[in-house]
Backbone as a printed PyTorch tensor [residue, N CA C, xyz], in Angstrom:
tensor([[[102.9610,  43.1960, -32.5420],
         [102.1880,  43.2250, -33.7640],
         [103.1030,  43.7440, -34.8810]],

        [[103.0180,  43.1630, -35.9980],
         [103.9490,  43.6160, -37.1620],
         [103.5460,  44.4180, -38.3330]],

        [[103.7180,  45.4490, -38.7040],
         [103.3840,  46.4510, -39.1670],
         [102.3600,  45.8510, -40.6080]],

        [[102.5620,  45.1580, -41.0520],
         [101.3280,  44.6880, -41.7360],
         [ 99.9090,  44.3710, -40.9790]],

        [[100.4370,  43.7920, -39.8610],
         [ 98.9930,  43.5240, -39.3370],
         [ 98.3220,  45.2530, -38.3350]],

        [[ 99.2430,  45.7500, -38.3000],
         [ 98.8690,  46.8270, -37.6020],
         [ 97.9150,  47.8660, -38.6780]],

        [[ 98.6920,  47.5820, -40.1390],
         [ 98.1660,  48.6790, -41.3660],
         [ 96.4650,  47.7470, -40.9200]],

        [[ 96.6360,  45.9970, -40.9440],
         [ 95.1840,  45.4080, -41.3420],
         [ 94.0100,  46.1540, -40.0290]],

        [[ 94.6860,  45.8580, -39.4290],
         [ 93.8970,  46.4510, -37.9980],
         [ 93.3840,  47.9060, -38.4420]],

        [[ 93.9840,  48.9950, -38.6990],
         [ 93.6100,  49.9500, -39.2280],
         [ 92.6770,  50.4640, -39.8790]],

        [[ 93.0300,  49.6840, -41.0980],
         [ 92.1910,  49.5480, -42.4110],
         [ 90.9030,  49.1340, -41.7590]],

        [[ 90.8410,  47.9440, -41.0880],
         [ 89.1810,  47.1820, -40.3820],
         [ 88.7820,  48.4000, -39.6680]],

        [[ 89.2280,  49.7840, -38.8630],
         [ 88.8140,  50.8890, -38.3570],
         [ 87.9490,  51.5930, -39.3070]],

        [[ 89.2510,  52.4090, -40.1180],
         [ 88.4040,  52.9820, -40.9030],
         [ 87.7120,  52.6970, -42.3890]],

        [[ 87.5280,  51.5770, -42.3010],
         [ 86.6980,  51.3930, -43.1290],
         [ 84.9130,  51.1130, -42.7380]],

        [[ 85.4130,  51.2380, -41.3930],
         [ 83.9430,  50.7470, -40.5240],
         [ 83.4610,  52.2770, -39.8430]],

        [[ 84.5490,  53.4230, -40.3290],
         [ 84.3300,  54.4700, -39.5190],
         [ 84.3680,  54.6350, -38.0800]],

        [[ 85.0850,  53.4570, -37.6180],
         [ 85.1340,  54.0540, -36.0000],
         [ 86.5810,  54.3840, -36.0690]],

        [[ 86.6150,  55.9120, -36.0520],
         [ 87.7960,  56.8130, -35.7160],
         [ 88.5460,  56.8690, -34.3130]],

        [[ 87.4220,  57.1930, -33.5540],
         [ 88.0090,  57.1550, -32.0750],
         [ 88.6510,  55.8020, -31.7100]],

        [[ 88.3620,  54.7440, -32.4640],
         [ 88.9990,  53.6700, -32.0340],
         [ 90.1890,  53.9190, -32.4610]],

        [[ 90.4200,  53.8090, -34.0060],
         [ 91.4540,  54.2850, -34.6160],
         [ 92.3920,  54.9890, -33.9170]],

        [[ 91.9150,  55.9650, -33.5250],
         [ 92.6500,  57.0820, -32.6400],
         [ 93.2730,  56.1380, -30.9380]],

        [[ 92.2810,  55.7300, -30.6360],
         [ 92.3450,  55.1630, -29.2990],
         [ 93.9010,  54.0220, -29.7360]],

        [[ 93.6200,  53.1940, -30.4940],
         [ 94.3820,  51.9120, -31.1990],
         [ 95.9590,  52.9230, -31.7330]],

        [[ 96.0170,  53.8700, -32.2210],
         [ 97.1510,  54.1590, -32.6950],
         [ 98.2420,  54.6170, -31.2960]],

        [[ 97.4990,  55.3640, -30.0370],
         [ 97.8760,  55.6890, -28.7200],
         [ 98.7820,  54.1370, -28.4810]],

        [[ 97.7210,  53.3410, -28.3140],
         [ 98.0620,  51.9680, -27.6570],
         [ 99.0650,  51.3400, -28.3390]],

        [[ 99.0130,  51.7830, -29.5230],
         [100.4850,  50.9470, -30.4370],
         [101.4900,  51.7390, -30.2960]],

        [[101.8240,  53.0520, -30.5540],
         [103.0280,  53.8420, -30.1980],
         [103.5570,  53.6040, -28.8830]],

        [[102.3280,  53.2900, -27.2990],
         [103.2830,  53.3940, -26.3790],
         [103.2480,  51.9330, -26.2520]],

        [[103.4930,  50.6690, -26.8490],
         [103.7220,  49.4730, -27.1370],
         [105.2420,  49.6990, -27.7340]],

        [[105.1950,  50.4110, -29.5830],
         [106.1050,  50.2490, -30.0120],
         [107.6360,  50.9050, -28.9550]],

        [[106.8890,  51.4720, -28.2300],
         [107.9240,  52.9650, -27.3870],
         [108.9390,  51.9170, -26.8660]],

        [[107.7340,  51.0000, -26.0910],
         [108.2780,  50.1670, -24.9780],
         [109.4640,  48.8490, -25.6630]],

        [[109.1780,  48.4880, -26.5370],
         [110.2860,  47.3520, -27.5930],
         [110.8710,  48.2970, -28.0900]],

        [[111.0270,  49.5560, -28.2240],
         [111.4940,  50.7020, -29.0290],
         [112.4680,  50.1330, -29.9660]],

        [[110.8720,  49.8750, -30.8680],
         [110.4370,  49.8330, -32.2010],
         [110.3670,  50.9100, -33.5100]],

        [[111.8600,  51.0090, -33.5220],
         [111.5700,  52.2830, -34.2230],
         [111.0500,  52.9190, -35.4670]],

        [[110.8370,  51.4320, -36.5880],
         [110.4880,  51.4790, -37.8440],
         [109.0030,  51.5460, -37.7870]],

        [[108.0370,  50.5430, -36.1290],
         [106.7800,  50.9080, -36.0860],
         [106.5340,  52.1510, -34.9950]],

        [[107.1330,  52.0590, -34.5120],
         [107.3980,  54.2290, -34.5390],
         [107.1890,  54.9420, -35.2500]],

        [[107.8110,  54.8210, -36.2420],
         [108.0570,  55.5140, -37.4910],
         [106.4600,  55.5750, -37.8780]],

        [[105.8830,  54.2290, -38.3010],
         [104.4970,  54.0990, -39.1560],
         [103.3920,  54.3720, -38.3160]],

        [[103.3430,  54.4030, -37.1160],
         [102.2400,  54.5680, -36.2270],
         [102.0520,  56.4290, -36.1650]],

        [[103.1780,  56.9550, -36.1260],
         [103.1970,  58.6520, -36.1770],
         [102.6400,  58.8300, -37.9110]],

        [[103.6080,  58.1360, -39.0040],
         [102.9030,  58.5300, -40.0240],
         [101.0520,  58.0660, -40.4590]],

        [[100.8890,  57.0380, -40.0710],
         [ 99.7840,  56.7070, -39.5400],
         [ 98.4610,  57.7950, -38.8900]],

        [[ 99.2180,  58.5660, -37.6390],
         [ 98.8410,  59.3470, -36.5520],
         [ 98.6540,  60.4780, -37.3590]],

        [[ 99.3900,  61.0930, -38.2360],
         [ 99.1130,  62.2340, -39.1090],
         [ 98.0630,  62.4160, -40.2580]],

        [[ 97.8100,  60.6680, -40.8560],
         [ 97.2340,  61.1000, -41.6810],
         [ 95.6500,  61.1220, -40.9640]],

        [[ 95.2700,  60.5360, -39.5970],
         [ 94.2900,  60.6790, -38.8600],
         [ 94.1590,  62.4040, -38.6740]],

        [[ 94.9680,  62.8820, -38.2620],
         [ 94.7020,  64.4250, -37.9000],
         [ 94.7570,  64.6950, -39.0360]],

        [[ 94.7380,  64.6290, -40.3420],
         [ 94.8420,  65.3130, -41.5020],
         [ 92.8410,  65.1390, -41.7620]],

        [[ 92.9150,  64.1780, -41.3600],
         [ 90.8230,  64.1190, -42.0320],
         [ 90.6010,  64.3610, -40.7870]],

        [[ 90.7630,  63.9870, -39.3730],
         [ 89.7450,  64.9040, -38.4430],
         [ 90.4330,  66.7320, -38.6740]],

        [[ 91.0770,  67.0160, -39.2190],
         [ 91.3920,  68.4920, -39.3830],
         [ 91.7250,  68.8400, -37.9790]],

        [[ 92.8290,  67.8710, -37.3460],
         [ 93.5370,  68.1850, -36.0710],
         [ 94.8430,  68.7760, -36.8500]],

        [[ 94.9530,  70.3060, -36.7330],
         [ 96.4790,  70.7310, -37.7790],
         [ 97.5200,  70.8800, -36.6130]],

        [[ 96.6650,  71.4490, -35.2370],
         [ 97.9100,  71.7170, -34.3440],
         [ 98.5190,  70.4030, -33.6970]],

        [[ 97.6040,  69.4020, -33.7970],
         [ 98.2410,  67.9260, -32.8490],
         [ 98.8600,  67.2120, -33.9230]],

        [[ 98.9420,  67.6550, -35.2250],
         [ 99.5850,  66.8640, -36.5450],
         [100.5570,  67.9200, -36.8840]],

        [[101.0070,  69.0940, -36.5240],
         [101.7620,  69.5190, -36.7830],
         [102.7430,  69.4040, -35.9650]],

        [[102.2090,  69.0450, -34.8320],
         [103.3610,  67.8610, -33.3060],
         [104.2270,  67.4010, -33.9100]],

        [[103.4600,  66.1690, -34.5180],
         [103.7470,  65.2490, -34.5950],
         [104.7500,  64.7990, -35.9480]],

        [[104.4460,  65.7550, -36.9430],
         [104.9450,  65.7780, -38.4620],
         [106.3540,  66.4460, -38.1460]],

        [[106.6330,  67.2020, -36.8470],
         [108.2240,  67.7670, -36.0120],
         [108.3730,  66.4550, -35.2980]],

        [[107.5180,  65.5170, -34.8830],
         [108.3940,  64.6800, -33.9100],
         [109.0470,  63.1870, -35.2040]],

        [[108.1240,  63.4010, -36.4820],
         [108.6870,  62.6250, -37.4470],
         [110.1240,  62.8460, -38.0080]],

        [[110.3280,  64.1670, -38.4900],
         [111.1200,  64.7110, -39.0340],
         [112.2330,  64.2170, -37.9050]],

        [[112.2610,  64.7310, -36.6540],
         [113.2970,  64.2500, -35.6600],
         [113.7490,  62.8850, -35.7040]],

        [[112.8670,  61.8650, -36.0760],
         [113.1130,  60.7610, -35.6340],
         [113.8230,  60.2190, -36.8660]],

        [[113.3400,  60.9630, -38.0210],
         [114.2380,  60.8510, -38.9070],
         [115.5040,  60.8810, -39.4590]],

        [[116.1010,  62.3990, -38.6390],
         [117.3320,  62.9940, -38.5730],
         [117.4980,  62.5950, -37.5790]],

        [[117.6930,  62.0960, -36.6210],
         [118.2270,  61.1870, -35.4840],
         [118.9140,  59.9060, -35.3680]],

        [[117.8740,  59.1620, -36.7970],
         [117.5500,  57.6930, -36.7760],
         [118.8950,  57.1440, -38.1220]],

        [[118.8470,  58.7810, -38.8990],
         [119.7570,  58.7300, -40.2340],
         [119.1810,  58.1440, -41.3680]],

        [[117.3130,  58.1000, -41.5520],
         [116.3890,  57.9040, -41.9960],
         [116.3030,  58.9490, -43.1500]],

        [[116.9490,  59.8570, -43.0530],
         [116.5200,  61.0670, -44.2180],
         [116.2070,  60.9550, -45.3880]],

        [[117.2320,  60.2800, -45.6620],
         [117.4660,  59.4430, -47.4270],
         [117.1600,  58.7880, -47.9180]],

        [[116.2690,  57.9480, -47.3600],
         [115.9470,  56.3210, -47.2940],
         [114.5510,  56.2010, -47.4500]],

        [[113.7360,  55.0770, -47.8990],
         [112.5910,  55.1910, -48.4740],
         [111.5550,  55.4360, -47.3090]],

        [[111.6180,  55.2640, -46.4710],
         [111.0150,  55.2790, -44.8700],
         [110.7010,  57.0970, -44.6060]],

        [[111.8790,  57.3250, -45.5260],
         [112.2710,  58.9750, -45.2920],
         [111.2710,  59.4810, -46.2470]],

        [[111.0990,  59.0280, -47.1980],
         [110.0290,  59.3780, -48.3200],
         [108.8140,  59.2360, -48.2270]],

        [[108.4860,  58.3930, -47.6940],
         [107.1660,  57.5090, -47.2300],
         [106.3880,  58.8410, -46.0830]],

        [[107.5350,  59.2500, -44.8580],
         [106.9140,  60.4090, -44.1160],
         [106.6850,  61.4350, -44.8750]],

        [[107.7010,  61.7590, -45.4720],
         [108.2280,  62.9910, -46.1720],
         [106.6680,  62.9680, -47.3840]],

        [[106.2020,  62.0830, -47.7170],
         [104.8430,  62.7000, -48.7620],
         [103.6160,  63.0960, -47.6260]],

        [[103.7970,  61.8320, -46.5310],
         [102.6180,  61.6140, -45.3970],
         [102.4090,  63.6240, -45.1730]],

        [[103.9230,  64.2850, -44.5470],
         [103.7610,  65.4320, -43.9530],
         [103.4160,  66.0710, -45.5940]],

        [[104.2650,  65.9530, -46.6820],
         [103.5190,  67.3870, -47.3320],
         [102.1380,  67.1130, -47.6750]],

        [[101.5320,  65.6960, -47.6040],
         [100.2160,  65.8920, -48.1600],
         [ 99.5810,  66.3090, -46.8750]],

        [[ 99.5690,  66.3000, -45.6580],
         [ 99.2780,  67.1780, -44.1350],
         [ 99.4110,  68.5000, -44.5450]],

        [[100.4090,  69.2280, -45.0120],
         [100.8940,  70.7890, -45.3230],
         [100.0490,  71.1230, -46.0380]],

        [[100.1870,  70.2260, -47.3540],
         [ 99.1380,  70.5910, -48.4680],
         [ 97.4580,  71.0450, -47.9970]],

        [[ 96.6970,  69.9630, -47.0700],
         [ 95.7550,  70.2590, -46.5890],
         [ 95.9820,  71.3530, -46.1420]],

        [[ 96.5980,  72.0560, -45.5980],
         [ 96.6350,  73.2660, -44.7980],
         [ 96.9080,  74.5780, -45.0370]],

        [[ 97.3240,  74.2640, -46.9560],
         [ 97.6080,  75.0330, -47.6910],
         [ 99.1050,  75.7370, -47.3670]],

        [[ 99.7050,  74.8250, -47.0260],
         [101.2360,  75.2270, -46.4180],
         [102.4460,  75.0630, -48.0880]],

        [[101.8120,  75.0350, -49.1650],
         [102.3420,  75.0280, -50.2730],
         [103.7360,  74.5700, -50.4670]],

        [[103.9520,  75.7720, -50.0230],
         [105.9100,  75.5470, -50.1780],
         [106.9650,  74.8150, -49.6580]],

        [[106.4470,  74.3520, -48.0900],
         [106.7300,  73.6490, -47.4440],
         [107.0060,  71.9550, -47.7270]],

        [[105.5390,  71.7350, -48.1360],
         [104.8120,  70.6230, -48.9250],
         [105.6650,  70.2110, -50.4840]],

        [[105.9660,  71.1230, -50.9780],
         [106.4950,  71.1010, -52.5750],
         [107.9820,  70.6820, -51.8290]],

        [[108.4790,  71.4150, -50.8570],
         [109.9630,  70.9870, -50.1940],
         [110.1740,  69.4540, -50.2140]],

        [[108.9650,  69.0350, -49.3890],
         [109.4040,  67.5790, -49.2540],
         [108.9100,  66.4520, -50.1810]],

        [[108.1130,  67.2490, -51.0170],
         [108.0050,  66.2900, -52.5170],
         [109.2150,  66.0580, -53.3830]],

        [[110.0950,  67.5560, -53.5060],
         [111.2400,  67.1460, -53.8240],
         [112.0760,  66.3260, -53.5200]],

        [[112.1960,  67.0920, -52.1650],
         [113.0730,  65.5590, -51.4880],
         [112.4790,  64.0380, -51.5800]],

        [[111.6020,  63.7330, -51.8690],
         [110.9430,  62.4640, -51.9590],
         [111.3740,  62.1090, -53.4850]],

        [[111.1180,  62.6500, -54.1750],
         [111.7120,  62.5830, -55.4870],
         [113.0220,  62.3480, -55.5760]],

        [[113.8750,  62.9840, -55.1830],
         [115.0100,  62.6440, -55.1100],
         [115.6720,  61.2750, -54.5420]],

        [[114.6210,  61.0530, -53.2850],
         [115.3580,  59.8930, -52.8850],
         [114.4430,  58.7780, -54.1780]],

        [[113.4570,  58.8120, -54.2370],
         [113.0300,  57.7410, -55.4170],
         [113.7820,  57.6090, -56.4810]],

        [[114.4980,  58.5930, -57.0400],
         [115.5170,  58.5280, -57.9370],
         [116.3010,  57.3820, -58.0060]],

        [[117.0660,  57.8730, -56.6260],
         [117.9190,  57.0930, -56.4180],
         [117.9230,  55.5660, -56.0140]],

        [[116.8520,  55.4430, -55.5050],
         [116.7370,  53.8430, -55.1940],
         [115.6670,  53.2880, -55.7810]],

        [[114.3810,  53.4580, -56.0510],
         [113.3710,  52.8270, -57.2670],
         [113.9300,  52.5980, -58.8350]],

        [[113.5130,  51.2300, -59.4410],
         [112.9870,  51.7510, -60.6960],
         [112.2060,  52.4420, -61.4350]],

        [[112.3990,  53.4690, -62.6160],
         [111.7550,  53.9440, -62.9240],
         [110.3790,  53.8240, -63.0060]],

        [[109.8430,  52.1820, -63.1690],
         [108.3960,  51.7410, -63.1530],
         [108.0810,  51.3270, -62.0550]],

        [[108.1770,  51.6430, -60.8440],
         [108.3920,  50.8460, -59.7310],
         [106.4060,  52.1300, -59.3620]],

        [[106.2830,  51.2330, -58.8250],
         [104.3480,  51.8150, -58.4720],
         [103.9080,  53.1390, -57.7530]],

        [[105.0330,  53.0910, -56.7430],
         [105.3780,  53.9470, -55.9970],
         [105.3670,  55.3260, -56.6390]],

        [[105.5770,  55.6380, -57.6210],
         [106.1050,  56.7260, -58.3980],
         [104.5430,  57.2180, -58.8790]],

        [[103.4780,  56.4300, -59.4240],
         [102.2270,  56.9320, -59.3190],
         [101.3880,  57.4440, -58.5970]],

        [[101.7730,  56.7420, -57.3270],
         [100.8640,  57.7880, -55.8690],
         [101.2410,  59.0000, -55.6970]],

        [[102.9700,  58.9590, -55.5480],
         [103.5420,  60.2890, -55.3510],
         [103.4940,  61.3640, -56.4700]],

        [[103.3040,  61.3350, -58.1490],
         [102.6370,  62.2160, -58.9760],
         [101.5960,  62.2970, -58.9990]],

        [[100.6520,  61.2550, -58.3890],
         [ 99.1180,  62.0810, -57.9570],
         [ 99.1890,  63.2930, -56.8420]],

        [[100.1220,  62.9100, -56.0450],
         [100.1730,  63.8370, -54.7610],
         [100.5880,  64.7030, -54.7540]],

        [[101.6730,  65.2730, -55.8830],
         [102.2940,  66.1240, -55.9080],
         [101.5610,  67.0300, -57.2920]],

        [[100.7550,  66.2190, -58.1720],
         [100.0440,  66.8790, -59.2830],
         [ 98.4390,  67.7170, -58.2150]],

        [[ 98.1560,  66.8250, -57.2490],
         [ 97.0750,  67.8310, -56.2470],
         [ 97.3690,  69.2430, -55.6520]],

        [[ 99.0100,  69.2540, -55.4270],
         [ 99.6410,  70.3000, -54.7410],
         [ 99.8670,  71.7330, -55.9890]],

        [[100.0770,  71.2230, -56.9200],
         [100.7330,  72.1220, -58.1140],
         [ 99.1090,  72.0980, -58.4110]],

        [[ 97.6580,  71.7280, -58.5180],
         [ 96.1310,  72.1140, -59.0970],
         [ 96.1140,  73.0260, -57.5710]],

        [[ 96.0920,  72.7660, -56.6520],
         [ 95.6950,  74.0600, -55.1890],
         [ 96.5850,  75.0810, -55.4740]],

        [[ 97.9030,  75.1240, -56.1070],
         [ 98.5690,  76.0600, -56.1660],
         [ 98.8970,  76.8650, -57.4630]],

        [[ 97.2160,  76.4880, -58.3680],
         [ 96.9540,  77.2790, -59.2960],
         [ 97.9350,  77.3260, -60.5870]],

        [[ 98.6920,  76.1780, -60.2640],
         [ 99.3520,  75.6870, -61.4820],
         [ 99.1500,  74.3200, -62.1180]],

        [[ 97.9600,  74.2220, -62.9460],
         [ 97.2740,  73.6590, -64.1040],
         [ 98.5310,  72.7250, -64.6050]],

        [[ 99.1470,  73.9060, -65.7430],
         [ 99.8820,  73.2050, -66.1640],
         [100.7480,  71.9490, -65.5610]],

        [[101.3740,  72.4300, -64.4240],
         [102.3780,  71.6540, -64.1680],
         [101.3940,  70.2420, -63.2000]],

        [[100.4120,  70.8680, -62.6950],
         [ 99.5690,  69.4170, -62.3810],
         [ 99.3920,  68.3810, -63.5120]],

        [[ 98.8260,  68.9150, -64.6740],
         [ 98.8040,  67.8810, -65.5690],
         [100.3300,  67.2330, -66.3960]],

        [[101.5320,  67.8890, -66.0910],
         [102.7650,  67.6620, -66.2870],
         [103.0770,  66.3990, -65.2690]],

        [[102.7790,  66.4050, -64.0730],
         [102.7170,  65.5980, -62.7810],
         [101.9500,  64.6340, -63.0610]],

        [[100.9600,  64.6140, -63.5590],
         [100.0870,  63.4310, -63.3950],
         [100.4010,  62.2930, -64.5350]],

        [[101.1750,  62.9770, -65.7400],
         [101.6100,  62.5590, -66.5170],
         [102.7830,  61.4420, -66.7160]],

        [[103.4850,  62.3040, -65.8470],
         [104.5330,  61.6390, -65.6510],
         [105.2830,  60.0490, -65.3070]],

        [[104.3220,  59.7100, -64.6790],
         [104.7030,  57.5380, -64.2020],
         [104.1540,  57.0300, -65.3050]],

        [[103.3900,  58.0280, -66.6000],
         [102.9950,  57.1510, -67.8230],
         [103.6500,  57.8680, -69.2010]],

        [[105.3670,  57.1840, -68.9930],
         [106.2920,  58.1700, -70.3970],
         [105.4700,  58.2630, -71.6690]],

        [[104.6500,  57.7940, -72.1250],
         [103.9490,  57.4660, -73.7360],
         [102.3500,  58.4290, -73.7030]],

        [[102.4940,  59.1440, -72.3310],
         [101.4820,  59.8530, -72.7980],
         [101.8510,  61.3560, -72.7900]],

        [[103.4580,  61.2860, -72.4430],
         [103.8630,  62.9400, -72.4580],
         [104.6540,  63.1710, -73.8660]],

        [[104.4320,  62.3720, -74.9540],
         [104.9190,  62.7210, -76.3020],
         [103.5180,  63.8100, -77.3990]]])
């Protein structure tokens, strides 16, 4: 199955609310991808897997798993790379739920950084991740810089 159709499969879960399937379906695809060791749907089935434990409020089986990302990352030589960014918001918006602040702000940076370097400035991407990172800076009682964040993917409204 190819990671588009795996996101579609998904999406038909929870949008119908059956979680446990969800849950059941993400098992069955990791030890699929294990077996072709598949490592890019590796990659999406764990980030996937986290953001499930992030709404059932599983922190200790997503905090597994957000260490077995990071590994596969620094293993894979994924760090830098947009794949690397893509986890790297998945876990701080996981942290964030958990009120793990600093942690969370860590790998927004680093996500930032790698967007720097390889997006265009208008590239879409850059709006999810200042929503996500403007949620982290409003829980962490900094106003200002949330609305500095949210601002930001739209240059003509920070004059």
């Amino acid at each position: 199955m190819t990671i588009p159709e795996l996101q579609k499969q998904l999406d038909q879960l929870y949008a119908t609310n059956q979680l446990d399937q969800a849950y059941a379906f993400l098992l069955e695809q990791i030890n699929t991808a294990m077996e072709y060791q598949d490592d890019l749907a590796i990659l999406f089935l764990l980030n996937e897997m986290i953001g499930y434990f992030r709404v059932t409020s599983q922190f200790q089986l997503g905090n597994q798993i957000a260490t077995q990302i990071l590994n596969i990352l620094a293993m894979s030589g994924r760090e830098q790379t947009i794949d690397g960014a893509t986890s790297y918001i998945n876990i701080a918006t996981f942290y964030r739920v958990q009120g793990r602040y600093q942690e969370a702000l860590d790998l927004y940076q680093k996500t930032e950084k790698i967007y720097q370097q390889y997006l265009l400035p208008n590239d879409e991407l850059y709006s999810a991740f200042y929503n996500n990172l403007s949620l982290l800076y409003q829980e962490m009682g900094d106003i200002h810089q949330a609305i500095t964040m949210q601002k930001k993917p739209y240059p003509l409204l920070n004059n």
